[in-house]
C-alpha positions in Angstrom: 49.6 130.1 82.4 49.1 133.2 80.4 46.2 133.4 77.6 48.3 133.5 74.6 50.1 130.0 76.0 46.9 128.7 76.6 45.8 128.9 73.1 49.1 127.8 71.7 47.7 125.0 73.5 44.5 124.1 72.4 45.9 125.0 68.9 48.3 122.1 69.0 46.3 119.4 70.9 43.3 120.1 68.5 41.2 120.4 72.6 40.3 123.5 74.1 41.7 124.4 77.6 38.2 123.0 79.1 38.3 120.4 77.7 41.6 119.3 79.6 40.8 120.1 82.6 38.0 117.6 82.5 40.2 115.0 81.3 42.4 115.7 84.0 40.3 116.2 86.8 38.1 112.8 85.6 41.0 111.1 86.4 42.0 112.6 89.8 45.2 114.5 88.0 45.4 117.0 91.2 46.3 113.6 93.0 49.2 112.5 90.5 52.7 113.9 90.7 54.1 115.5 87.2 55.5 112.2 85.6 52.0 110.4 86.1 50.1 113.5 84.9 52.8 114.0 81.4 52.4 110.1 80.6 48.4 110.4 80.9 48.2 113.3 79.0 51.4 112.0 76.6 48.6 108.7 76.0 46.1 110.7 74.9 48.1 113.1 72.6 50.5 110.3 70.6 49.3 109.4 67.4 47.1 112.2 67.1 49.9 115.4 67.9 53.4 115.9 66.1 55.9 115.9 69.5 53.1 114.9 71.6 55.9 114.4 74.6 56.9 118.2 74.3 53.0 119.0 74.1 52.0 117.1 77.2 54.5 119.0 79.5 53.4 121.8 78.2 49.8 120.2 79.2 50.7 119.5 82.6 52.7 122.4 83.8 49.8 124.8 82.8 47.4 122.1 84.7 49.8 122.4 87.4 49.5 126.1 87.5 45.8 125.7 87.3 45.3 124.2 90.5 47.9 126.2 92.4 50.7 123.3 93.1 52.9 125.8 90.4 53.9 129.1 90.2 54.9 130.6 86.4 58.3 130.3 85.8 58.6 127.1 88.7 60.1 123.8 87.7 58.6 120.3 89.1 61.5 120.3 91.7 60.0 123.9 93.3 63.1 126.2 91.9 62.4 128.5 89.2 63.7 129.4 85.5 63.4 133.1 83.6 64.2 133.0 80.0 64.6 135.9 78.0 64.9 136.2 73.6 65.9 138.8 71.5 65.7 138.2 67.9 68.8 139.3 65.5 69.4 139.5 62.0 72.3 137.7 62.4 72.8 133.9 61.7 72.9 131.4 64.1 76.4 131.4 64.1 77.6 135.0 63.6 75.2 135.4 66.5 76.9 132.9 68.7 80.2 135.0 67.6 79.2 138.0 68.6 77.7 137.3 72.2 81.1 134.9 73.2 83.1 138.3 72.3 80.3 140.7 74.1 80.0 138.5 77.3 83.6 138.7 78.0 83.9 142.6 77.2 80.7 143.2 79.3 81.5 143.8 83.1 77.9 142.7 84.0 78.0 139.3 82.4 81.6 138.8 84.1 80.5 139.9 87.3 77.6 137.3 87.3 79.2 134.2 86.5 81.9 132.4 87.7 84.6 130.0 85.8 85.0 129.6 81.5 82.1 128.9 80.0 81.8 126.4 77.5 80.2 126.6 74.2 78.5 123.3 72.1 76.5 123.4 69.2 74.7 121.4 66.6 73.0 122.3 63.1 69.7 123.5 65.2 71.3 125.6 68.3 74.6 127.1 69.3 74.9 127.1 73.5 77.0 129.3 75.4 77.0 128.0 79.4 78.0 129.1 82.5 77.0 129.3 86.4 76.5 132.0 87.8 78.2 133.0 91.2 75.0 131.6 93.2 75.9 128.2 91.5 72.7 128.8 89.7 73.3 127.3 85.8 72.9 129.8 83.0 72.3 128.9 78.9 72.1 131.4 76.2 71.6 130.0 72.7 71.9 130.6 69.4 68.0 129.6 67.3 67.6 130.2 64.0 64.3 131.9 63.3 62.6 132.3 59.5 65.3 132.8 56.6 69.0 132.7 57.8 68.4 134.6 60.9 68.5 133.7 64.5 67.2 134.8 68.1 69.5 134.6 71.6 67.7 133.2 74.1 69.1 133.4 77.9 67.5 131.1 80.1 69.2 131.0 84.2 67.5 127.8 85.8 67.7 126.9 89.6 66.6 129.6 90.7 65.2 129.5 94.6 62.7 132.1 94.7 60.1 134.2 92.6 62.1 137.0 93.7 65.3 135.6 92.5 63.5 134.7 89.0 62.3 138.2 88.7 65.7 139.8 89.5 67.2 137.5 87.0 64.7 138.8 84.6 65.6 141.9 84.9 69.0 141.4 84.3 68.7 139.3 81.5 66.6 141.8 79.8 69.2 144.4 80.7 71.8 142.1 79.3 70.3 141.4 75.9 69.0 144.9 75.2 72.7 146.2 75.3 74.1 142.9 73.8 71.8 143.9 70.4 72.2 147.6 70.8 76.2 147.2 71.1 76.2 144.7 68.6 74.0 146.4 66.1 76.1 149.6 66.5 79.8 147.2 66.0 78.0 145.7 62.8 76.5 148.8 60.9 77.1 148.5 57.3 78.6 145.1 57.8 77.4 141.6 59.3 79.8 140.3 62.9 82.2 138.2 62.7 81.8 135.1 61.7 82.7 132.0 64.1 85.9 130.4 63.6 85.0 126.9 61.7 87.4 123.7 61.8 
């Protein structure tokens, strides 16, 4: 777990990073799978941390990484995620708008995934999914940030390898940079379109 994630950390649990490992290791966490090592730490955090739940993953898989049973970017079942954010001046969904048009004009994003992806939202997120043709699942979502604005976020999960994460990322990064770029240059002097509301 990087440095800046480690303090974002000890900042929400009110505990420094030492202090966790102590916890955990006075109660034999190497020995505990994931689930046993969340609800321990969950227990400690409720009633004293707003979304103690979310916190106490965020506990474990950096405790996880700690001892070397995790890799960054690997998920509890061994597979790994990437995620990549760009934030927009757009809103959440003018944003949305304007990456369903770009992802099917951009032959990268249709060469990658396979089948029509589906789009749900709700007032805090707007997701755009599809699978890519590995079968691997790929999100990218509308969040609104500060103000009316919003970041896009592309997360591609399942992944088998560190390698595979890392080529991902790549892409992803690629992806997003032209998506803002092509974007920003269709919108100059004017905001996208704005999604179709029923």
């Amino acid at each position: 777990m990087t440095h800046h994630r480690i303090e974002q950390v000890e900042r929400a649990t009110g505990r420094t990073w030492d202090a966790w490992l102590e916890l955990l290791g006075s109660c034999g966490a190497e020995h505990l799978d994931h689930g046993a090592i969340a609800a321990r730490v969950t227990a400690e955090l409720e009633g004293t941390t707003p979304s103690a739940a979310w916190w106490a993953q965020s506990v474990t898989v950096a405790y996880e990484q700690h001892i070397g049973r995790r890799l960054p970017g690997q998920r509890s079942d061994g597979t790994f995620q990437t995620s990549v954010s760009r934030a927009t001046p757009w809103d959440m969904a003018d944003l949305m708008a304007a990456w369903t048009r770009f992802a099917v004009e951009d032959d990268e994003v249709r060469s990658c995934i396979v089948g029509e992806p589906r789009v749900s939202g709700t007032e805090r997120r707007i997701t755009w999914r599809a699978r890519s043709r590995e079968g691997w699942p790929v999100a990218v979502t509308s969040e609104p940030r500060r103000g009316t604005t919003a970041s896009l976020v592309a997360t591609q999960t399942g992944l088998p390898t560190p390698e595979a994460r890392d080529e991902a990322r790549e892409r992803w990064v690629a992806v997003l940079d032209r998506f803002v770029a092509t974007t920003a240059d269709r919108a100059r002097g004017c905001t996208p379109p704005r999604a179709a509301t029923t």
